[in-house]
C-alpha positions in Angstrom: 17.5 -14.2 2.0 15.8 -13.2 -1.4 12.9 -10.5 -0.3 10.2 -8.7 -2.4 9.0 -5.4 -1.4 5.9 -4.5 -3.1 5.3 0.0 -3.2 3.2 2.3 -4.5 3.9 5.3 -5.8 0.9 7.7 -4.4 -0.1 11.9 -4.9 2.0 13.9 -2.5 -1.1 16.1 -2.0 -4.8 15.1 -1.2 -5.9 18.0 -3.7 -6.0 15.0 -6.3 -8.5 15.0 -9.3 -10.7 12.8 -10.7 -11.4 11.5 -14.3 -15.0 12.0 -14.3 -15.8 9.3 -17.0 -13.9 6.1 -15.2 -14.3 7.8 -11.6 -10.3 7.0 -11.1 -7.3 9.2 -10.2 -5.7 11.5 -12.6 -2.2 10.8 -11.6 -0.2 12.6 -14.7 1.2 15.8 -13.9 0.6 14.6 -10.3 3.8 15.2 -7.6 3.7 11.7 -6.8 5.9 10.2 -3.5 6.4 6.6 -2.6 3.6 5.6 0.1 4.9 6.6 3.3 4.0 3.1 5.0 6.3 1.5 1.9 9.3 3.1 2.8 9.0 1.5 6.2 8.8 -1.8 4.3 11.8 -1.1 2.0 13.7 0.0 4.7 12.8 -3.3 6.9 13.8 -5.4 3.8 17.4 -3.9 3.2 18.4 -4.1 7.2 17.4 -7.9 6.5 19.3 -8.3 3.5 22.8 -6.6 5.6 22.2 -9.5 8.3 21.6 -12.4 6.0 22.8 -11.2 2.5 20.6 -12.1 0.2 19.1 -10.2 -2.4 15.6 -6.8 -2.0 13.6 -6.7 -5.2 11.3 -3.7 -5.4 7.9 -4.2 -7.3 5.0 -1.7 -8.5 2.6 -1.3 -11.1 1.8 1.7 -12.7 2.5 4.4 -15.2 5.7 5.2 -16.5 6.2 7.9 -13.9 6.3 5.5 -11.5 9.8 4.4 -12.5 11.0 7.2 -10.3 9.7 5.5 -7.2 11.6 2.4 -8.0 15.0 4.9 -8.4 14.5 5.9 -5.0 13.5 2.2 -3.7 17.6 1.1 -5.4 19.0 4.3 -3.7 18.1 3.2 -0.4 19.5 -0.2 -1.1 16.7 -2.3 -3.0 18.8 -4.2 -6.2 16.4 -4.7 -8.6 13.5 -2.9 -9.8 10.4 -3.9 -11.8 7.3 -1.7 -12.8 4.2 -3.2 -14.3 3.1 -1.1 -16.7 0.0 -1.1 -19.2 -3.3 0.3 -19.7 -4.8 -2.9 -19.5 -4.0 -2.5 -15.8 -5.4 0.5 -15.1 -8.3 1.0 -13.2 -7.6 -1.9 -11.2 -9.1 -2.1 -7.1 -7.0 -3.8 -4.8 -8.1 -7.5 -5.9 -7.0 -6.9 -9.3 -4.1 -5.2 -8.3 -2.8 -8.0 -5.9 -3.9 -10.3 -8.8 -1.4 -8.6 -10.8 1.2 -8.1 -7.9 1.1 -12.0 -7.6 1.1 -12.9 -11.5 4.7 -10.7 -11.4 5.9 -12.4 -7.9 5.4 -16.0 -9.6 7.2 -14.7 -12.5 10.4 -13.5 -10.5 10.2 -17.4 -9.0 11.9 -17.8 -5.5 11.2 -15.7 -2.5 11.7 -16.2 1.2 9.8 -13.1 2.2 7.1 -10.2 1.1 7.4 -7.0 2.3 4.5 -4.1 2.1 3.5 -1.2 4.0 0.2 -2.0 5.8 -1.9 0.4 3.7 -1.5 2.7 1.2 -2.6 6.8 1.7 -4.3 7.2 -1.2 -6.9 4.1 -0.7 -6.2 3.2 3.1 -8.0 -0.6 2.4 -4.9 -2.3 3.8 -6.5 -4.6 1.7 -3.5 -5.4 -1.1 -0.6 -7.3 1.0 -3.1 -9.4 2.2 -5.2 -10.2 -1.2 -1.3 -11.2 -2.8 -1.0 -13.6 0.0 -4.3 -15.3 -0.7 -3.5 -15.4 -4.3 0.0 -17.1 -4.2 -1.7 -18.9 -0.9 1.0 -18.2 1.4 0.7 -17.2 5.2 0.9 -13.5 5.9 0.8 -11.3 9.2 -0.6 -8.0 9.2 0.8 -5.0 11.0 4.0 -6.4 12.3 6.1 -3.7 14.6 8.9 -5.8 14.8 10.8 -8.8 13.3 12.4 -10.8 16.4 13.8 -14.3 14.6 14.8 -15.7 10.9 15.6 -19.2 11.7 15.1 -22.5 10.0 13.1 -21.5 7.7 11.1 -20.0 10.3 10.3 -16.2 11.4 9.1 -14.6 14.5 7.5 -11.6 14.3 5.5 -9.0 17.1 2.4 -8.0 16.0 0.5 -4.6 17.1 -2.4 -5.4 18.4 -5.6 -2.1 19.5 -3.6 -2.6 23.2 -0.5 -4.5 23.1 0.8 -6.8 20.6 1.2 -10.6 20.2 4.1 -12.6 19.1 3.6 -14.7 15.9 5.9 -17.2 14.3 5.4 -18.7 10.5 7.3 -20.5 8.0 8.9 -19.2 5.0 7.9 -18.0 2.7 5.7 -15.4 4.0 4.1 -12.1 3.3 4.3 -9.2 6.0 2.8 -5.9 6.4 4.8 -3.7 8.4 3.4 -0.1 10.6 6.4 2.3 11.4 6.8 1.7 14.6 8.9 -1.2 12.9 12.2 1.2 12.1 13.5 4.5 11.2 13.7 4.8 7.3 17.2 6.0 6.0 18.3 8.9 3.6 19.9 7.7 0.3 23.5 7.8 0.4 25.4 9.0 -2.1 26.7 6.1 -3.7 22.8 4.7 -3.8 21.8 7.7 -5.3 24.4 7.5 -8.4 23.6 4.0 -8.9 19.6 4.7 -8.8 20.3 7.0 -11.8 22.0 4.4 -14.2 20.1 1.6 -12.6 18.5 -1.0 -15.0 14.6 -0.8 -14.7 12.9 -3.8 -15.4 9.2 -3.4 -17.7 6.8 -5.9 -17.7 3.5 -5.5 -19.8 0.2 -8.0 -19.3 2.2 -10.3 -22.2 5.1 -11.1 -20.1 3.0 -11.9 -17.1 0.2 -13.7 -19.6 -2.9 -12.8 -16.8 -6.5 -13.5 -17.4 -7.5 -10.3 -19.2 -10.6 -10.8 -17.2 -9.1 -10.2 -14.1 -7.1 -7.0 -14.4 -7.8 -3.1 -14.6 -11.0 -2.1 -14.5 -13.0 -4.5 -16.5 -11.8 -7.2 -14.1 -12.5 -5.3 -11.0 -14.9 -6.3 -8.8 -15.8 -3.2 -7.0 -16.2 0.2 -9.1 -16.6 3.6 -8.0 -20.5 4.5 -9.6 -20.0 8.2 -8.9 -17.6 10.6 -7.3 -19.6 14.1 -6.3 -18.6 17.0 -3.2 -21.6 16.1 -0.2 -23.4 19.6 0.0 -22.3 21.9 2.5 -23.9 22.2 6.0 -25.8 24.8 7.2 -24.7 26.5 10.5 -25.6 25.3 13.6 -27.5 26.7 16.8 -25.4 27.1 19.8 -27.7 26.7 22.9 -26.8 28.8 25.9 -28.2 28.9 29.7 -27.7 26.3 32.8 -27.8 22.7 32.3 -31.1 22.4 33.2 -32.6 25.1 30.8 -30.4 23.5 28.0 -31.9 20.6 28.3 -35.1 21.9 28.2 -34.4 23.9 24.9 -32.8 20.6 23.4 -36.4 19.2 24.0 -38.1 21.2 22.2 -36.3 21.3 19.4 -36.3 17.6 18.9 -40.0 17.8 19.7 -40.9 20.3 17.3 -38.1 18.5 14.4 -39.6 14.9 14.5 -43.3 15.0 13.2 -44.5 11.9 15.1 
């Protein structure tokens, strides 16, 4: 089984700053960590591969700091690596980052399965897994807790559901998003980890992938940020005090006396 796990690397901290003239993250000199929700995804993908060989490719895009994302991806059992790197990509949203996602996926060629977490903690859309899905126009299921069946070209999956869950089956190849209630990431062993360090990492630029240059980074995104600003702080309350009844009454009044009609 030949799976793709697609990560982000994301700001450990939410103290992140913004470049004032593009209104996007400054993630240099950031401490950056994978997405918390991907590591539930890589994990998923190499228990998969250890029951049905196969092969776990791990894909981002980003700067070149985010080839130390990918090192911990092959230390917890991923085999390959690739990072999409160059400033023609940045700025993207998530539609011209899944663009991009699925330009690189159609490049690797044969896949029986996508793996990503369900949303990433710096943008919370959950909107990427399913927009690379729609572009390659394969089936996806969203939050899946739990992967029941891989047979015949065939999967069965539970999916969590606001009270319960549902059971789903698709053919291959599919694209899943995955919630941690799905497993129980491992530490890097220490074989992984010595391997991570001399591991190949593959580059790809927008010429190896030869997208639509009006489709990716910022100038091919279709929703912007106009203007980031801090909302004014509130002014302090008024705590009303008395019995129910005389609450109530003050409450009145004070709705009364704030609404001029």
């Amino acid at each position: 089984m030949n799976i793709i796990v697609c990560i982000k690397q994301v700001p450990e901290t939410t103290e992140v700053k913004i470049n004032p003239e593009t209104n996007t993250l400054i993630r240099e000199g950031v401490k950056s960590i994978i997405n918390p929700f991907d590591m539930y995804a890589i994990e998923e993908a190499v228990r998969l591969k250890e029951r049905f060989t196969g092969k776990v490719i791990v894909l981002t895009m980003g700067p070149p700091q985010a080839e130390s994302a990918l090192r911990e991806a092959i230390s917890l059992g991923a085999d390959e690596a690739i990072l999409l790197c160059d400033r023609s990509f940045a700025g993207s949203d998530t539609w011209a980052t899944s663009y991009t996602l699925a330009g690189a996926i159609r490049k690797i060629g044969f896949f029986d399965l996508i793996l990503c977490g369900k949303q990433a903690s710096d943008g919370d859309t959950a909107q990427v897994g399913p927009g690379i899905s729609m572009h390659l126009d394969i089936p996806q299921v969203t939050y899946v807790k739990k992967i029941e069946e891989v047979k015949d070209k065939i999967i069965r999956v539970e999916r969590m559901m606001e009270e319960g869950f549902e059971i789903i089956e698709a053919p291959l190849p599919v694209l899943l998003t995955v919630v941690k209630e799905i497993n129980e990431p491992r530490l890097p062993s220490l074989k992984g980890m010595m391997r991570a360090k001399t591991a190949q990492i593959t580059v790809w630029s927008q010429k190896d992938l030869n997208l639509d240059a009006q489709k990716i980074g910022l100038n091919g995104s279709p929703t912007q940020v106009v203007k980031i600003f801090t909302p004014p702080q509130r002014t302090g309350g008024q705590i009303l005090s008395g019995e129910t009844e005389e609450i109530i009454e003050k409450l009145a009044k004070i709705i009364k006396h704030s609404c001029p009609n």
